[in-house]
N, CA, C and O atoms as a MOPAC input file, in Angstrom:
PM7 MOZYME 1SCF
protein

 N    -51.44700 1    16.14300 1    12.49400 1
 C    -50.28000 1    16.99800 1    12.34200 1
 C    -49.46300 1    16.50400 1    11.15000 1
 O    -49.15200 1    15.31600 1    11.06900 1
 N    -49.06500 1    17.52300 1    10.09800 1
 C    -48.02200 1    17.21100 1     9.38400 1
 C    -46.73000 1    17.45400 1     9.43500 1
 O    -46.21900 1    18.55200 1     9.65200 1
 N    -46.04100 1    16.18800 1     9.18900 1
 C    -44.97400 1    16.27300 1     9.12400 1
 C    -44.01100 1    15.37000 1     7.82300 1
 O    -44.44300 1    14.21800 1     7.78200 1
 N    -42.86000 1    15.58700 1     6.78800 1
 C    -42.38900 1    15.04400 1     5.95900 1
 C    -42.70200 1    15.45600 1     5.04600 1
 O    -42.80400 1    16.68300 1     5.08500 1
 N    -43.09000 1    14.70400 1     3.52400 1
 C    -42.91900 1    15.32100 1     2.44400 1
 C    -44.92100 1    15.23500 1     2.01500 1
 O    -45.52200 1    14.16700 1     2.13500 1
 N    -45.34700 1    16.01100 1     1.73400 1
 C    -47.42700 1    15.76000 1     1.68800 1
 C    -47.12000 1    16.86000 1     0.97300 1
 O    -46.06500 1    17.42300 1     0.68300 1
 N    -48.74100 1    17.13000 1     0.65700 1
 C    -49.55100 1    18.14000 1     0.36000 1
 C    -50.53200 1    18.60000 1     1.03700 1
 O    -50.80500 1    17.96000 1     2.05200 1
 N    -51.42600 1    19.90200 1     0.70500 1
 C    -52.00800 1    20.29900 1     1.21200 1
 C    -52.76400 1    21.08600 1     0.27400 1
 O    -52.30000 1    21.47000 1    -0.80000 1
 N    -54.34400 1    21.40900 1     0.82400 1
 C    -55.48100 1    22.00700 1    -0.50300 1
 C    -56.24500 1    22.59500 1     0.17300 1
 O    -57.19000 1    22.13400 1     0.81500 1
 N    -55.73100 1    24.16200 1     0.03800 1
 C    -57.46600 1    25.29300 1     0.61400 1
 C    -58.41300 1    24.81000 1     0.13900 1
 O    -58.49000 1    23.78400 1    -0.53600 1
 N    -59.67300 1    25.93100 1     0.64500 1
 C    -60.69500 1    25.83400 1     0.05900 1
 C    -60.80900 1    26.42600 1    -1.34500 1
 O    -61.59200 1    25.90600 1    -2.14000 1
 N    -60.18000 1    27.32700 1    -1.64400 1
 C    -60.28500 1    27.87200 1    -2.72600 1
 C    -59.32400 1    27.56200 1    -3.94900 1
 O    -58.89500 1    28.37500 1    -4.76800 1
 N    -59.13600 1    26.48400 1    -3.89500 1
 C    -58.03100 1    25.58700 1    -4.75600 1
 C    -56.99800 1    25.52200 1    -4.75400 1
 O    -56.51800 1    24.44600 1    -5.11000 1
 N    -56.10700 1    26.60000 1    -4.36600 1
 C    -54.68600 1    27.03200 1    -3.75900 1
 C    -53.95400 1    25.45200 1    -3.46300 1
 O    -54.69700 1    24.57900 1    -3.01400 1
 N    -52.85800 1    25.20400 1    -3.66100 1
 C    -52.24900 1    24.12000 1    -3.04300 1
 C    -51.16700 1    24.33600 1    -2.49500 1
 O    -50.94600 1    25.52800 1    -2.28400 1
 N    -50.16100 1    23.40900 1    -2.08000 1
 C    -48.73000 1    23.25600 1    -1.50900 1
 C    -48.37400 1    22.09300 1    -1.54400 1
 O    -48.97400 1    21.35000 1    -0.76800 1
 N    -47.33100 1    21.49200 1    -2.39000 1
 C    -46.83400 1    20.28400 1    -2.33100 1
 C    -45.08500 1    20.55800 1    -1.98800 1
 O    -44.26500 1    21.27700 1    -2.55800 1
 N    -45.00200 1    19.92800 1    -1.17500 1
 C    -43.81700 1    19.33800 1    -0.55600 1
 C    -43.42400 1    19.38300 1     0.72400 1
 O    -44.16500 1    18.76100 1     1.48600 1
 N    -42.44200 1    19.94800 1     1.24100 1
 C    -42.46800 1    19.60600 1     2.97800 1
 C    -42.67800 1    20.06900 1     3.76800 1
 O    -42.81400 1    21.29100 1     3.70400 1
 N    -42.85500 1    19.30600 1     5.15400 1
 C    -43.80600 1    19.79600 1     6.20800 1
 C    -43.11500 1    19.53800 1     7.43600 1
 O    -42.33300 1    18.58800 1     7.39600 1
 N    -43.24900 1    20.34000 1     8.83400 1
 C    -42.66200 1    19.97000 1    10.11100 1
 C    -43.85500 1    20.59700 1    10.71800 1
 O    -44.34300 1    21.70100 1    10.47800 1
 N    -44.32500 1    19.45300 1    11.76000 1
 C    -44.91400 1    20.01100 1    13.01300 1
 C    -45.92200 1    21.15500 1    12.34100 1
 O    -46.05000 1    22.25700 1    12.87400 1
 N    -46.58400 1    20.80900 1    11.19000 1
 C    -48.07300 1    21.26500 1    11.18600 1
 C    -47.54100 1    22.77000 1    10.28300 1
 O    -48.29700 1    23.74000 1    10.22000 1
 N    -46.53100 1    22.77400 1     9.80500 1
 C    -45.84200 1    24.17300 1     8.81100 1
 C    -45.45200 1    23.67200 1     7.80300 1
 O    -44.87000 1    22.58800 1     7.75000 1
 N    -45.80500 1    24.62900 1     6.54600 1
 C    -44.27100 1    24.27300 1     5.48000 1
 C    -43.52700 1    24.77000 1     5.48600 1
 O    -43.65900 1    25.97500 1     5.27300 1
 N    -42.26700 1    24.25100 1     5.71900 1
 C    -41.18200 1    23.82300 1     5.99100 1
 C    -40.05100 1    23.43900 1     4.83700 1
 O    -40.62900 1    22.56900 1     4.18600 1
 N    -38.71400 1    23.63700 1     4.23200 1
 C    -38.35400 1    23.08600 1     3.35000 1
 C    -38.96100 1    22.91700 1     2.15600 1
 O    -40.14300 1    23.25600 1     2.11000 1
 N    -38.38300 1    22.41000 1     1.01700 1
 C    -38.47000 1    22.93700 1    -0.23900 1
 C    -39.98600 1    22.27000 1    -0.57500 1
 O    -40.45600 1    21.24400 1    -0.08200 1
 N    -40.67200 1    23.27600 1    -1.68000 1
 C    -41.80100 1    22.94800 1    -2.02200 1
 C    -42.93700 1    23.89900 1    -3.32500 1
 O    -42.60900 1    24.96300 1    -3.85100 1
 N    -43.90000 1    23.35000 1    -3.51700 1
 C    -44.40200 1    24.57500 1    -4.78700 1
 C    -46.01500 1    24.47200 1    -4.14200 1
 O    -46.84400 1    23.75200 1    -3.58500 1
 N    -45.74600 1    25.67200 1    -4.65100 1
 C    -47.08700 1    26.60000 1    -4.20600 1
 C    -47.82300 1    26.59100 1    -5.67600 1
 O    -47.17100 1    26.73900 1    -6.71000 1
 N    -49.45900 1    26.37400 1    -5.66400 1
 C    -50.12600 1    26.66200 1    -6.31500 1
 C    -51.54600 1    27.68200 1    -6.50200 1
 O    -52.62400 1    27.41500 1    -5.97000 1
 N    -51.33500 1    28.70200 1    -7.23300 1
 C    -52.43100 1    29.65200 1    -6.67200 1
 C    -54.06600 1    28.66300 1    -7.60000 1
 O    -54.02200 1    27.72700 1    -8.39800 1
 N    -54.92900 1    29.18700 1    -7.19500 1
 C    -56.51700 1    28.91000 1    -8.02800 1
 C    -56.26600 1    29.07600 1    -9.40200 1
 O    -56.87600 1    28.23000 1   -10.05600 1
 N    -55.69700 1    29.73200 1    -9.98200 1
 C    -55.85100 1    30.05500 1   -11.19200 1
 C    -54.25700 1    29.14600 1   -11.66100 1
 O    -54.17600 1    29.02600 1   -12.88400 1
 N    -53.55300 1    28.78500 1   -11.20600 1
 C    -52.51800 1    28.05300 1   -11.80000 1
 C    -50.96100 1    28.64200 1   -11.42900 1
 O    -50.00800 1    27.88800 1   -11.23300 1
 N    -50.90500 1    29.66400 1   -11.38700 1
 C    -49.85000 1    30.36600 1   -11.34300 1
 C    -49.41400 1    29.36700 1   -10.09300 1
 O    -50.18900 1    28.71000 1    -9.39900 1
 N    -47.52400 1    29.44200 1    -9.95600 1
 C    -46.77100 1    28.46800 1    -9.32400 1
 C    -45.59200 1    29.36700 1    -9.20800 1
 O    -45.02300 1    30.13700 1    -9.98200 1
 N    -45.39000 1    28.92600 1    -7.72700 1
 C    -43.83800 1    29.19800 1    -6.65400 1
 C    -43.39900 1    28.32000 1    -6.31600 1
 O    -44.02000 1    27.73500 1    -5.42900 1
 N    -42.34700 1    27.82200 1    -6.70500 1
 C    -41.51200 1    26.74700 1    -6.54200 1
 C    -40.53400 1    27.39700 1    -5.26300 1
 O    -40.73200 1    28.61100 1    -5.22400 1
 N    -39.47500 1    26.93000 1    -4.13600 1
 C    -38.41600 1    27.74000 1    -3.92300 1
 C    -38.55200 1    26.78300 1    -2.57400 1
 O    -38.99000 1    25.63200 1    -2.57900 1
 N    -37.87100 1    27.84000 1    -0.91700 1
 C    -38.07700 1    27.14200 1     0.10900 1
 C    -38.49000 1    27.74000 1     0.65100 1
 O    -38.46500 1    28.96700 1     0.55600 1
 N    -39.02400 1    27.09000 1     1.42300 1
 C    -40.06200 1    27.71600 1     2.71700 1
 C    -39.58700 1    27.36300 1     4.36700 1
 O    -38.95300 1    26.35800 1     4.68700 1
 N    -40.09500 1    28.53400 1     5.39900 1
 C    -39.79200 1    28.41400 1     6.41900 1
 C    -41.07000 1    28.31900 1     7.19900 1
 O    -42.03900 1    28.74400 1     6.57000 1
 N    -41.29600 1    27.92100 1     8.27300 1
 C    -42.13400 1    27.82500 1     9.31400 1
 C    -43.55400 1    28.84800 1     9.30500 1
 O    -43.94200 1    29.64600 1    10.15900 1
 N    -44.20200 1    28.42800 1     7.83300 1
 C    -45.59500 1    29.11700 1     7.42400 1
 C    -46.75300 1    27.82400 1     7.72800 1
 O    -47.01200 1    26.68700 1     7.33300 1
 N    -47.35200 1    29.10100 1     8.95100 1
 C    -48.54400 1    27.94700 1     9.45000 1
 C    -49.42900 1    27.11300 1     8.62800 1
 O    -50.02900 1    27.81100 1     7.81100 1
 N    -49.66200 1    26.11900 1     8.57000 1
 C    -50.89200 1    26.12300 1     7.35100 1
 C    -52.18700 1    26.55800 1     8.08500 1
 O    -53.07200 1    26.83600 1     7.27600 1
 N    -52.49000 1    26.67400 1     9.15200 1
 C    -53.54400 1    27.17500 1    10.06600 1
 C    -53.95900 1    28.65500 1     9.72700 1
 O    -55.10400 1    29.10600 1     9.76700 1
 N    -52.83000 1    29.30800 1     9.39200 1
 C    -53.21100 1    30.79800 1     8.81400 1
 C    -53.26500 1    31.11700 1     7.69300 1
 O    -52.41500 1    31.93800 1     7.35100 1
 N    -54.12600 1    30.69800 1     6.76800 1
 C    -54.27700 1    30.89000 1     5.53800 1
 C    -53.62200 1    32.55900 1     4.78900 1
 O    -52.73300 1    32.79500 1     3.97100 1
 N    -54.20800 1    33.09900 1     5.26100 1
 C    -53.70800 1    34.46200 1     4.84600 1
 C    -52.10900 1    35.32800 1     5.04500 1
 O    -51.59600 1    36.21300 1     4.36000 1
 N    -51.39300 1    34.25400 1     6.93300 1
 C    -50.26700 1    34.69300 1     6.53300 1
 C    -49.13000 1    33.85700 1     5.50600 1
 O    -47.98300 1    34.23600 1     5.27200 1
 N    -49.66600 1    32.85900 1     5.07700 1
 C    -49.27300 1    32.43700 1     3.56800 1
 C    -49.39500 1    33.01500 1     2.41500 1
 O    -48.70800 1    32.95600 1     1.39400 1
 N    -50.24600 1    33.52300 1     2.65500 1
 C    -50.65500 1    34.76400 1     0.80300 1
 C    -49.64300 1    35.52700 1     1.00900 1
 O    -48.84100 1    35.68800 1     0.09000 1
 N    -49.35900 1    36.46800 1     2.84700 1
 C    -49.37500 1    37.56100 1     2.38200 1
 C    -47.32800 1    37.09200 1     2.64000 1
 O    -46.47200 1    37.83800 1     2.16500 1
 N    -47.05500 1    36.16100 1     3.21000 1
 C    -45.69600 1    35.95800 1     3.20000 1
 C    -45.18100 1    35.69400 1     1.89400 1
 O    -44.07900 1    36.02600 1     1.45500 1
 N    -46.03900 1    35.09600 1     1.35100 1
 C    -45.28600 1    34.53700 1    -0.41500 1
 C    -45.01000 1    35.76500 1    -1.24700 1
 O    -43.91900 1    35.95700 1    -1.78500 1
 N    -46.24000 1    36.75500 1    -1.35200 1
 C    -46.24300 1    37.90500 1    -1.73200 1
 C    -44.57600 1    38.28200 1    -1.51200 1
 O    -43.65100 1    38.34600 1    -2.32200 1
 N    -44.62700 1    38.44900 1    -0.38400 1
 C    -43.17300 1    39.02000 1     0.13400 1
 C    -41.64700 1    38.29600 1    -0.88100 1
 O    -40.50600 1    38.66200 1    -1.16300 1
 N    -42.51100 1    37.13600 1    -1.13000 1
 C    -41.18800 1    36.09900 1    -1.46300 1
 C    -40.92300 1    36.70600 1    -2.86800 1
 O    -39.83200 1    36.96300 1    -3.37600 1
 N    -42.48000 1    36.92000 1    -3.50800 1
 C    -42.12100 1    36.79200 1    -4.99800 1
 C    -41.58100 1    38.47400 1    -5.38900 1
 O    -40.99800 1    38.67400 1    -6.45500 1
 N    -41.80600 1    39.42900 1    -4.56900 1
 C    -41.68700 1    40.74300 1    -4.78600 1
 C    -40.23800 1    40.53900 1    -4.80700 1
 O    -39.57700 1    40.90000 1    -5.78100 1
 N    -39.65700 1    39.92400 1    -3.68400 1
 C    -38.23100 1    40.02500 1    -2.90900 1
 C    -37.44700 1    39.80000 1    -4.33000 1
 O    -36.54200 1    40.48000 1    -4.81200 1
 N    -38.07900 1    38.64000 1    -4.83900 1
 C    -36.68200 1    37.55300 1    -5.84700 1
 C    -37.55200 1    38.35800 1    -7.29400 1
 O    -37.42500 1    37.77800 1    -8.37200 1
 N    -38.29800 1    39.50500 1    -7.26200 1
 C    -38.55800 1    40.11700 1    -8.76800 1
 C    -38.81100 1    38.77100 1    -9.72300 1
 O    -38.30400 1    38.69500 1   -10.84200 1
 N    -39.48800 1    37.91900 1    -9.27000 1
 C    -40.71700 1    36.90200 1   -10.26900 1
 C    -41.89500 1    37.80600 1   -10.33200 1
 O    -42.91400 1    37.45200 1   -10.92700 1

């Protein structure tokens, strides 16, 4: 289980560095897609167990704040 400040690495190169509670990210951190592109900002209680509702929540993030 994670918890504090880590990282984390799909299979498909995707990353997440920064914080974690009880197996989520949690608090501030950057997102890295396969190809490079990067979301910096904060995060709330996104499983890392569900790969996809991370795509499709960030989506949401970056539409929201027009990046």
């Amino acid at each position: 289980m994670k918890s504090g400040t880590g990282a984390f690495t799909w299979g498909d190169g995707s990353s997440f560095e920064g914080d974690f509670k009880d197996n989520n990210i949690h608090g501030k951190g950057t997102y890295v897609w396969a190809d490079k592109r990067t979301f910096e900002g904060d995060w709330v209680s996104i499983s890392l167990d569900s790969y996809h509702d991370l795509r499709t929540t960030f989506g949401f993030i970056v539409s929201a704040t027009g990046v």
